[in-house]
C-alpha angles and dihedrals in degrees: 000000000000114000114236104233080063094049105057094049095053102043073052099056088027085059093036087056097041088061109044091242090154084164095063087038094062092044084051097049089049091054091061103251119153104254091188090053107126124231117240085270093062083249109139128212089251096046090053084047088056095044091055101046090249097150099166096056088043090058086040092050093045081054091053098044086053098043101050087046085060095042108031097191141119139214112211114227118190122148134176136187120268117240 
């Protein structure tokens, strides 16, 4: 069983790379999510890029990859409405 907190990140990173949305993709990886993270399927963000021609957010994505192996660090990103 996948548990539900990997699963949405990665049908998130999995879409935004689907559709080319380089833009979302950037905000994401600042927040600190793990832009090499794989969908339930084993597909990876950059695999998806690839499938669908997005060159660009294959290049970005590369960049990521590289970058978070050398870093190795997170931001952590919550927010909640104020009341």
């Amino acid at each position: 069983m996948i548990p539900q907190e990997f699963s949405k990140w990665s049908y998130f990173n999995i879409c935004l790379a689907a559709s080319g949305d380089l833009e979302a993709l950037e905000i994401w990886q600042l927040a600190g999510v793990d832009m090499t993270m794989c969908s339930y399927d084993g597909q990876t963000p950059i695999e998806v890029a690839r499938a669908t021609g997005c060159k660009e957010v294959v290049e970005f994505l590369k960049q990521a990859a590289l970058y978070q192996t050398q870093n190795g660090e997170y931001i952590e990103f919550t927010a909640c409405p104020r009341s």
